[in-house]
BATIVEX-92106 format. One line per field, with one value per atom (N, C-alpha, C): residue number from 1; residue in one letter; chain; atom name; x, y, z. Coordinates in steps of 0.02 Angstrom, whole numbers. Example, Ala and Ser with C-alpha at 12.3 -4.5 7.8 and 13.67 -1.06 7.14 Angstrom:
seq	(1, 1, 1, 2, 2, 2)
type	(a, a, a, s, s, s)
mol	(A, A, A, A, A, A)
atom	(N, CA, C, N, CA, C)
east	(660, 615, 660, 642, 684, 645)
north	(-284, -225, -165, -112, -53, 2)
up	(390, 390, 390, 354, 357, 394)
END
This chain:
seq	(1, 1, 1, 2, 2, 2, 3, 3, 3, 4, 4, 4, 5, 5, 5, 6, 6, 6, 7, 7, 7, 8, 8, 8, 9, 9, 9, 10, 10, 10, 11, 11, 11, 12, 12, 12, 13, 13, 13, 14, 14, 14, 15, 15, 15, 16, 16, 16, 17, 17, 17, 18, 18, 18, 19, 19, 19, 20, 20, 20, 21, 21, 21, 22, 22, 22, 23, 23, 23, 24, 24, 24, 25, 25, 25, 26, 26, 26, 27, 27, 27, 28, 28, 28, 29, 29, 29, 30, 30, 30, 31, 31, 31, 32, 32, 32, 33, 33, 33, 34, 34, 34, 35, 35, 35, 36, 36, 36, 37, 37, 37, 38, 38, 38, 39, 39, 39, 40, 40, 40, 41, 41, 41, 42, 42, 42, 43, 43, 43, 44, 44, 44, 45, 45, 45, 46, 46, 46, 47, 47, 47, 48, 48, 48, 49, 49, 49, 50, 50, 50, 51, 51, 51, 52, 52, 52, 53, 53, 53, 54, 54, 54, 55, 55, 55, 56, 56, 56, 57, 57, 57, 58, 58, 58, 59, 59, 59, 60, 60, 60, 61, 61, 61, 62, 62, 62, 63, 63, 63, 64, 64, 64, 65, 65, 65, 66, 66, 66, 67, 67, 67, 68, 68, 68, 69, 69, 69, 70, 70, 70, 71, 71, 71, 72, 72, 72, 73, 73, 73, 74, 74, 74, 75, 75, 75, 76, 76, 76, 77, 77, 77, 78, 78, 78, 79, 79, 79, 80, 80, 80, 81, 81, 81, 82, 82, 82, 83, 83, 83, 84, 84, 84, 85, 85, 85, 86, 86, 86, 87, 87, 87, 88, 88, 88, 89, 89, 89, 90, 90, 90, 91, 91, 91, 92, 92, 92, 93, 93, 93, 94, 94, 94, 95, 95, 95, 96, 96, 96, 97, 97, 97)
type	(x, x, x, x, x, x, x, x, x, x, x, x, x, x, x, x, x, x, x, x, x, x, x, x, x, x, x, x, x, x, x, x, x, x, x, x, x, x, x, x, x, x, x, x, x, x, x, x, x, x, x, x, x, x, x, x, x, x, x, x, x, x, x, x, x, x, x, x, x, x, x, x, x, x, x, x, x, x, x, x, x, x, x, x, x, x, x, x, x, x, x, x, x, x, x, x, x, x, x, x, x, x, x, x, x, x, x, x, x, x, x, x, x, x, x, x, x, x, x, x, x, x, x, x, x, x, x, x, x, x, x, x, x, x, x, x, x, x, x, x, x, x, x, x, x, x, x, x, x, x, x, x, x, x, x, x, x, x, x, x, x, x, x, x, x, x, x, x, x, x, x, x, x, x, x, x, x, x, x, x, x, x, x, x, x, x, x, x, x, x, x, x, x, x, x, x, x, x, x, x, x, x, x, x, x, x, x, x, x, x, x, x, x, x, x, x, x, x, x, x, x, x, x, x, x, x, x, x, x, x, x, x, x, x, x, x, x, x, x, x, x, x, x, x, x, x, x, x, x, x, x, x, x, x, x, x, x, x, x, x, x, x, x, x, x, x, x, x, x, x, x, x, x, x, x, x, x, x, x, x, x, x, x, x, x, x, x, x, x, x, x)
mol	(A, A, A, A, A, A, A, A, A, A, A, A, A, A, A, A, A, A, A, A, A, A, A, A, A, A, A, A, A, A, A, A, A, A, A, A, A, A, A, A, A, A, A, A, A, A, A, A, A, A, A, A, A, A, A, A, A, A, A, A, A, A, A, A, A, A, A, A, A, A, A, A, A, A, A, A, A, A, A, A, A, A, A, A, A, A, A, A, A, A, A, A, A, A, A, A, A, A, A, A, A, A, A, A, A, A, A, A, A, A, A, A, A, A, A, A, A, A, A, A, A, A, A, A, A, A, A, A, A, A, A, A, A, A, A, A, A, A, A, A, A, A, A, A, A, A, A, A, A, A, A, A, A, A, A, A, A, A, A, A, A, A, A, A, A, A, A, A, A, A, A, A, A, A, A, A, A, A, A, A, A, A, A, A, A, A, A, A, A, A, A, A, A, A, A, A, A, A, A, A, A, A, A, A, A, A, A, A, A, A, A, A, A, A, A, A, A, A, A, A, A, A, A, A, A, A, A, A, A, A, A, A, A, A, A, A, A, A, A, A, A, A, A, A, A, A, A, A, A, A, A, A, A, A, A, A, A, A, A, A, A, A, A, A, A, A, A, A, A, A, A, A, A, A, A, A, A, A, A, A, A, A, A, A, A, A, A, A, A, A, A)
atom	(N, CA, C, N, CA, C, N, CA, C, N, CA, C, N, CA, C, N, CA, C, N, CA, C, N, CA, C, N, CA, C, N, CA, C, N, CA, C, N, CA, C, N, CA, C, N, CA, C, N, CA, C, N, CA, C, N, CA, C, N, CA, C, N, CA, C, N, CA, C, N, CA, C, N, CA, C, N, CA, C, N, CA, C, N, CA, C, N, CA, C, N, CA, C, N, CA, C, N, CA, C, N, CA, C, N, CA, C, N, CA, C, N, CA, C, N, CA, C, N, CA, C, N, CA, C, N, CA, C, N, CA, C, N, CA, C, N, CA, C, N, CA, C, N, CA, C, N, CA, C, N, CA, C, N, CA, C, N, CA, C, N, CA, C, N, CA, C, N, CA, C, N, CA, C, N, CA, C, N, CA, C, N, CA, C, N, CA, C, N, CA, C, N, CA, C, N, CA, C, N, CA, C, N, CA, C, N, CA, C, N, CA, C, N, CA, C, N, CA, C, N, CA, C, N, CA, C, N, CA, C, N, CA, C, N, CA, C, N, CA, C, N, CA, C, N, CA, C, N, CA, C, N, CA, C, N, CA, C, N, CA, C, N, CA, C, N, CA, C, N, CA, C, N, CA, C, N, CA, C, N, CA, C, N, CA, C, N, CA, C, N, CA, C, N, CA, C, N, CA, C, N, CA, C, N, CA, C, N, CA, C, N, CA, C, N, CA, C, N, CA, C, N, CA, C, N, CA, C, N, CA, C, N, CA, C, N, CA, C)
east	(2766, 2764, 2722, 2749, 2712, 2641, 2591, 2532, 2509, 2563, 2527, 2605, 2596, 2664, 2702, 2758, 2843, 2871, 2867, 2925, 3002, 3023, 3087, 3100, 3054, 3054, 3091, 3098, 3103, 3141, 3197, 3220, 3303, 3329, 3387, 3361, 3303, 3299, 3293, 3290, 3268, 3223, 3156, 3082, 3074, 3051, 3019, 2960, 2957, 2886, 2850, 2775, 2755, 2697, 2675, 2616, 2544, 2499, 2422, 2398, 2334, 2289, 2273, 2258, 2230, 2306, 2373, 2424, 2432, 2438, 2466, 2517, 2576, 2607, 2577, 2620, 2589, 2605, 2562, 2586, 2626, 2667, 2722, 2661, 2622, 2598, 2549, 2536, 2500, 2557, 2615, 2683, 2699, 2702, 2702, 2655, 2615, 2537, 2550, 2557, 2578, 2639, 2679, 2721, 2733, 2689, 2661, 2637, 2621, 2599, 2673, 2681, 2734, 2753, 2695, 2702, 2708, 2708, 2741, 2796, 2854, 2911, 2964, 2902, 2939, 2966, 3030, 3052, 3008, 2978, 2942, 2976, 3055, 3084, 3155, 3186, 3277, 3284, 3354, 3351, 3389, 3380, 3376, 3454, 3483, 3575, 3577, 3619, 3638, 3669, 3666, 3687, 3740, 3789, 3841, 3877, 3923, 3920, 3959, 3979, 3981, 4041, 4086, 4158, 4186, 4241, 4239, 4220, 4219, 4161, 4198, 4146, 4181, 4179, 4227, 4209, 4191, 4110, 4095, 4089, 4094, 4053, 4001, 3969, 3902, 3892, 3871, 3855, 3813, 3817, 3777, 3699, 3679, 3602, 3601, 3632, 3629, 3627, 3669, 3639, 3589, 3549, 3484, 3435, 3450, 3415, 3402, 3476, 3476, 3431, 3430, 3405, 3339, 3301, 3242, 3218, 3246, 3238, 3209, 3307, 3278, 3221, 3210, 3146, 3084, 3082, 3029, 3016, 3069, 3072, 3064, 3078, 3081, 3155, 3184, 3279, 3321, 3383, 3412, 3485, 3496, 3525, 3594, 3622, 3676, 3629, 3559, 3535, 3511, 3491, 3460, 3511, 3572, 3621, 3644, 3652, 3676, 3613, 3545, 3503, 3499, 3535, 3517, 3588, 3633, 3697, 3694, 3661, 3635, 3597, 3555, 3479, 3531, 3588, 3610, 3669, 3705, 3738, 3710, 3637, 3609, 3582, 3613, 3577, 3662, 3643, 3722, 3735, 3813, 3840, 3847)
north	(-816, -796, -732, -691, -629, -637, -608, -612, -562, -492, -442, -473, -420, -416, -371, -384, -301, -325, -274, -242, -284, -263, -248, -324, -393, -455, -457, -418, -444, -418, -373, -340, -359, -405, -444, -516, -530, -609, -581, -653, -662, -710, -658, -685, -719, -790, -840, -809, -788, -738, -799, -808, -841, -813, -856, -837, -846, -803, -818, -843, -887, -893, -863, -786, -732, -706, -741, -711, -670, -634, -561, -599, -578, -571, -572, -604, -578, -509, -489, -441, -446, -398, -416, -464, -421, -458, -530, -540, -590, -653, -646, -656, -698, -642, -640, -705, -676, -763, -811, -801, -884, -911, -885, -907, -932, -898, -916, -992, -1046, -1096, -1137, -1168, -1206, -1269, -1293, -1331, -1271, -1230, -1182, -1165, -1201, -1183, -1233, -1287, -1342, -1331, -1355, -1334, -1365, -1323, -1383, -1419, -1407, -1444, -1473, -1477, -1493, -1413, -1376, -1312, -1289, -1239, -1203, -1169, -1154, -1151, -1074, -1026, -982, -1011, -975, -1015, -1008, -936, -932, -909, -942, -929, -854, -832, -787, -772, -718, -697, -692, -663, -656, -589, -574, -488, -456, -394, -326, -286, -241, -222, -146, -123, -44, -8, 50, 119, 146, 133, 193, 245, 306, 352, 322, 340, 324, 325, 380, 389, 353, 335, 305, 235, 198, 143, 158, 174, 182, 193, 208, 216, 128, 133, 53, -6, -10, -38, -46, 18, 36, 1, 30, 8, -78, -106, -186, -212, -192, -197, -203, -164, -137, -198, -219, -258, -329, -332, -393, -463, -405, -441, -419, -450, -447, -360, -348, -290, -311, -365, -387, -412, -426, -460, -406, -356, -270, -272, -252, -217, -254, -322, -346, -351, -350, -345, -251, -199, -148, -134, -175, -171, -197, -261, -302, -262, -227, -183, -110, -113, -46, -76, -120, -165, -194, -178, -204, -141, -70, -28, 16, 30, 37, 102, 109, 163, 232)
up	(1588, 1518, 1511, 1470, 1447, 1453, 1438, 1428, 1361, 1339, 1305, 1265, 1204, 1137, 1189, 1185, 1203, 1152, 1135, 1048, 1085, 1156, 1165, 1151, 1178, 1165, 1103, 1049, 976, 956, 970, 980, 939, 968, 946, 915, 902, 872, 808, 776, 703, 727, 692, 675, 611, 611, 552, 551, 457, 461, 424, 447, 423, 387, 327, 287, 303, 315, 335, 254, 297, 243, 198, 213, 159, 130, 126, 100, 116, 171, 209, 280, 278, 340, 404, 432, 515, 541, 564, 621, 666, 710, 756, 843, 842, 881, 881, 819, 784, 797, 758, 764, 869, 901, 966, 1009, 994, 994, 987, 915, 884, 900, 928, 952, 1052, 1072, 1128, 1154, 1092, 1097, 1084, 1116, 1108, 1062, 1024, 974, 906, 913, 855, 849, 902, 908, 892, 842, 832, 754, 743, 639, 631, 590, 508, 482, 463, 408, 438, 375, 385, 367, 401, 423, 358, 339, 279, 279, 238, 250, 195, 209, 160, 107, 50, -15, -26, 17, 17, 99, 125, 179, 199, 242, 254, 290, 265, 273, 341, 366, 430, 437, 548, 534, 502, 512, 489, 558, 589, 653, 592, 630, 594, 673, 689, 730, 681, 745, 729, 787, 797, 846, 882, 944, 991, 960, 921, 883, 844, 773, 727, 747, 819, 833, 878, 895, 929, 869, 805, 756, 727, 714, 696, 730, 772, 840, 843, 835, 823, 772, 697, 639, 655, 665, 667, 688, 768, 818, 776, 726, 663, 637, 604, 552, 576, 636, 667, 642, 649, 640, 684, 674, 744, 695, 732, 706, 639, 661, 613, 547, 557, 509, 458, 495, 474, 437, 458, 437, 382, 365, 317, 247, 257, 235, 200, 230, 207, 162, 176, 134, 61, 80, 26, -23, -1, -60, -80, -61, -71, -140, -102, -169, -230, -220, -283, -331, -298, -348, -380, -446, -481, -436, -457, -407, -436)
END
């Protein structure tokens, strides 16, 4: 097992962000830690379902840069790139045209 945080680890998952005591987010490597212990890898609950499910794909291109941008981005955010991408579609559909 690792010993330090790699970004690249996080790269394609979807991270469960969890809430600190003082109400601030984790950090990616805070994140990384706590997840290191293996009783943190247990659900808390009964698993949580979209409220609406979801169509069949869409095949898109992106440039070789624009997905290395994308990529990056997600890595950031700590989502997996389909999750980025439907998440930045989403905040764009919500502003009038």
């Amino acid at each position: 097992m690792p010993e330090r945080f790699d970004p690249d680890l996080l790269a394609d998952r979807e991270i469960r962000r969890i809430e600190m005591d003082d109400d601030r987010e984790m950090t990616p490597q805070e994140e990384y830690e706590f997840y290191l212990d293996p009783k943190n890898l247990e659900p808390l609950g009964p698993p949580v379902w979209r409220k609406t499910p979801l169509n069949a794909p869409v095949p898109v291109r992106f440039s070789p840069e624009a997905m290395a941008e994308i990529k990056r981005r997600a890595a950031a955010d700590d989502r997996s790139v389909s999750a980025w991408i439907r998440r930045v579609v989403e905040a764009e559909l919500n502003h009038p045209a």
